[in-house]
ZAMARGU-4260 file (C-alpha; in steps of 0.2 Angstrom, whole numbers, plus 5000, padded with zeros to 4 digits):
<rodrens>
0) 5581/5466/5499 | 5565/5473/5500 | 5560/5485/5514 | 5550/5479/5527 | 5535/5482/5536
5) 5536/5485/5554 | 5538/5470/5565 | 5524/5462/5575 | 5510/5449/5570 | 5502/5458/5557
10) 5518/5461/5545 | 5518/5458/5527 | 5525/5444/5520 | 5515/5437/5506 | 5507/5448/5491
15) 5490/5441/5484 | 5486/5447/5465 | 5467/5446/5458 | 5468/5443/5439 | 5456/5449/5430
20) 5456/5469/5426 | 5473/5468/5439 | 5486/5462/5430 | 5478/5459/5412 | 5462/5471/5408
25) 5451/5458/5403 | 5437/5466/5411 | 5435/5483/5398 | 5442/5474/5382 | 5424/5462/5388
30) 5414/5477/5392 | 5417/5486/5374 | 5413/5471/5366 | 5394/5468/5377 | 5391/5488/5372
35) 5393/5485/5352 | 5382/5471/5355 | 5369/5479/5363 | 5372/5495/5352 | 5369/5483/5336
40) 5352/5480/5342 | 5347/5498/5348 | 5351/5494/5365 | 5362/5504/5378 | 5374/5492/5390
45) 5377/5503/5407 | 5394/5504/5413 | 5386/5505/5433 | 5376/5489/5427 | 5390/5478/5422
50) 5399/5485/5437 | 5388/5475/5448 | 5399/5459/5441 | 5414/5465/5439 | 5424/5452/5450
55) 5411/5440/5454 | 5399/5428/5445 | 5380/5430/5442 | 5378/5445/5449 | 5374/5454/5435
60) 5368/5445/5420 | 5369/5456/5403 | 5359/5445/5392 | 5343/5453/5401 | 5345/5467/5390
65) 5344/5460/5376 | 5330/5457/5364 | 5322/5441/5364 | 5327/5436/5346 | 5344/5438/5352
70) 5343/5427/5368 | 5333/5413/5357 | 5348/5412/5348 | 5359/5413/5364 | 5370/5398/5361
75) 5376/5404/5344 | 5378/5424/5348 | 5388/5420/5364 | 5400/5408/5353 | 5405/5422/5343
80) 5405/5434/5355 | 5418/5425/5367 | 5427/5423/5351 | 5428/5439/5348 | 5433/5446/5367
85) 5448/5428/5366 | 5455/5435/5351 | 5454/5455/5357 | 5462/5448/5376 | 5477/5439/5367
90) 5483/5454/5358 | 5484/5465/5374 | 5499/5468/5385 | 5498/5468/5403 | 5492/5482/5412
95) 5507/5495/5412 | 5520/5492/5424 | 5513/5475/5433 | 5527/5466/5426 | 5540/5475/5435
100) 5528/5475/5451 | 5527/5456/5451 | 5545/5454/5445 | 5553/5465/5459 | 5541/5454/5473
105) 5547/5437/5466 | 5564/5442/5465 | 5565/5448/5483 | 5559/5432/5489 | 5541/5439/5492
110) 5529/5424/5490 | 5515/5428/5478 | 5495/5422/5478 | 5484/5421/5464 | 5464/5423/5470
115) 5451/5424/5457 | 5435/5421/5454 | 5438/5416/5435 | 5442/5397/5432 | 5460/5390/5434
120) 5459/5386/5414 | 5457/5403/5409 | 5471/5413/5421 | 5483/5397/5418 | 5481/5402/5399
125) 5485/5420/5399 | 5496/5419/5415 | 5506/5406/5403 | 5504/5418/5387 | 5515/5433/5397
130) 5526/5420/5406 | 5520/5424/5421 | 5514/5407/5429 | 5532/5405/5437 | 5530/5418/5449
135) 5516/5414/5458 | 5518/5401/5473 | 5500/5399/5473 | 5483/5400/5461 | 5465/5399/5470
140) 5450/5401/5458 | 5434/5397/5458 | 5437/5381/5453 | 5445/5377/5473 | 5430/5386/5484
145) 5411/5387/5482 | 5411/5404/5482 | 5416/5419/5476 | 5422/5437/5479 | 5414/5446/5488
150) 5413/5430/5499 | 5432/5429/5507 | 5434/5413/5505 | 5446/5416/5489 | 5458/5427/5502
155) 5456/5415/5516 | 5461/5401/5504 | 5475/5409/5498 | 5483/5415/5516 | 5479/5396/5520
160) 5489/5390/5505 | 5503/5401/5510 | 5506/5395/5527 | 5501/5413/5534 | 5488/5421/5543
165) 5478/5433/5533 | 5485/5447/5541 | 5502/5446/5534 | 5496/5447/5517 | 5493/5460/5504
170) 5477/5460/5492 | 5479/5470/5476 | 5464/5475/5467 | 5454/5483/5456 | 5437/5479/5460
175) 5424/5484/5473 | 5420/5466/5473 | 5435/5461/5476 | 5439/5474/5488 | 5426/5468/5500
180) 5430/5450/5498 | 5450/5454/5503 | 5447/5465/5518 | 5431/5454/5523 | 5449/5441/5524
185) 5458/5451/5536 | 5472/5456/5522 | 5479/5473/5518 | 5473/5480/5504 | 5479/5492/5489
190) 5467/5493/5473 | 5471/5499/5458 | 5458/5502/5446 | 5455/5500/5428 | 5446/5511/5415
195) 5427/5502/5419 | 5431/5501/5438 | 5438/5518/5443 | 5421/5526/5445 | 5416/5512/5458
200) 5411/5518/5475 | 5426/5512/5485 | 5427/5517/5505 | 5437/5531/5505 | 5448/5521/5519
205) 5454/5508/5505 | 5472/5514/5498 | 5472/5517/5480 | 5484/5519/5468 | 5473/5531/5454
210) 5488/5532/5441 | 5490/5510/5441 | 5507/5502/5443 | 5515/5519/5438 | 5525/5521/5453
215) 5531/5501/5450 | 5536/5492/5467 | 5539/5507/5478 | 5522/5516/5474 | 5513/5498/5478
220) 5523/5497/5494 | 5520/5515/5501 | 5502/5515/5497 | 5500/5497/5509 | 5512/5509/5522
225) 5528/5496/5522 | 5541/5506/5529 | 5554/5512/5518 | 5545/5510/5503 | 5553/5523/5495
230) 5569/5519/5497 | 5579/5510/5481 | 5577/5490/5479
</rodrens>
């Protein structure tokens, strides 16, 4: 079983997972591939830039950067530059320990969320790639609300979706973006960052977990305060 937190209206009882940069790094494998795009035309890509979309869509657009012989020639160079970032995203593992994390959860009767503000096309193709789709009761992507993170209406979906108030739900993040879209919800919230989100400005009130899923379940538990976290599973 796994520990509890402490009774009363507000106890966890669901855990919601972003995607993207969470539980695959999609998010630094794209942002390498952008900089030797821009580096192959003289031009610099700015990771504080690209944070701006990290999580979100249209917030940032990194074609703007570019040279206009490039963007005239948009359709092509973005063909083979998703191609690219698909091929590089199907060779990398999970993020370290995240398995075990959503593992441990599922297997102590923990419901578990998907929001994202990717398209239901793309997680259900990498969430099926590391036979992970099983464990999750629920997927909400852009494709079921009209907007995005940093809007909440991912989260609120989600705790909707699961029959529970928001309250009793956990977010896990790595975004600032996202972040924001999950306590704007009303759910708890523990990020863990990547290598192109860790710089982020994140309030200083938001648990983190610097090191990732290093600590597995127990780490995730204690830094959303579920009593008895560290005790065994």
């Amino acid at each position: 079983m796994l520990p509890s937190s402490a009774p009363g209206p507000d106890a966890l009882r669901a855990v919601v997972f972003d995607f993207d940069g969470t539980i695959l790094d999609t998010e630094t494998r794209e942002f390498h591939h952008w900089q030797q795009l821009y580096r192959q035309h003289g031009r610099e890509l700015a990771l504080i830039d690209w944070q701006r979309g990290i999580g979100t869509w249209d917030a940032f657009d990194p074609w703007a950067g570019l040279p206009d012989a490039v963007q005239a020639d948009r359709e092509n160079v973005h063909a083979e530059l998703h191609a690219r970032i698909v091929a590089d995203i199907g060779e990398q593992d999970l993020r370290p320990g995240v398995r075990g994390v959503l593992e441990g959860l599922h297997a102590a009767g923990w419901p578990l969320a998907l929001a994202t503000s990717s398209d239901r096309k793309w997680v259900t193709r990498w969430l099926e790639q590391h036979s992970l789709l099983n464990l999750f009761t629920v997927l909400c992507t852009r494709d079921d609300v009209r907007r995005v993170k940093p809007d909440p209406e991912l989260y609120v979906l989600a705790a909707k979706c699961l029959g529970l108030r928001a309250g009793n739900c956990l977010a896990v993040e790595d975004s600032l973006n996202g972040g924001t879209a999950a306590v704007a919800a009303g759910m708890r919230l523990v990020v863990v960052p990547n290598d192109v989100t860790r710089t982020q400005p994140f309030p200083p009130e938001w648990a983190r977990l610097s090191d990732g899923f290093s600590l597995g379940l127990p780490g995730l538990l204690e830094a959303a305060g579920v009593a008895g976290a560290g005790q065994e599973l």
